[in-house]
C-alpha positions, 0 to 999 in steps of 0.5 A: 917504346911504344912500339915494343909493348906493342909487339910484346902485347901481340906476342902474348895474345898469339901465344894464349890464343894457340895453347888455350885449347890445349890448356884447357884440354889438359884441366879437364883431363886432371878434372876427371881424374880428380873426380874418379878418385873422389869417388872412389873414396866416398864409395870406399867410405860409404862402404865401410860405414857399412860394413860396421853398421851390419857388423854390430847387429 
């Protein structure tokens, strides 16, 4: 019994050790995608708060 949870154990930090990288990689390329459309939202906003404060003057 020992020995399964051993090898089960092993085989699991093998696993996560070889796709962290890639895992990781693939959070900071949602991240930034994440980021420009938050951007471009509050410029968007911005903008059309704006574009109704000269509007009314």
């Amino acid at each position: 019994m020992k020995d399964k949870i051993t090898r089960i154990v092993m085989l699991l930090i093998i696993l996560i050790s070889v796709t962290s990288c890639s895992i990781v990689k693939g959070i900071f390329e949602a991240g930034v995608g994440v980021g420009v459309f938050i951007v471009v939202i509050i410029v968007a906003v911005i903008a059309f708060v704006i574009s109704k404060i000269i509007g009314k003057k």
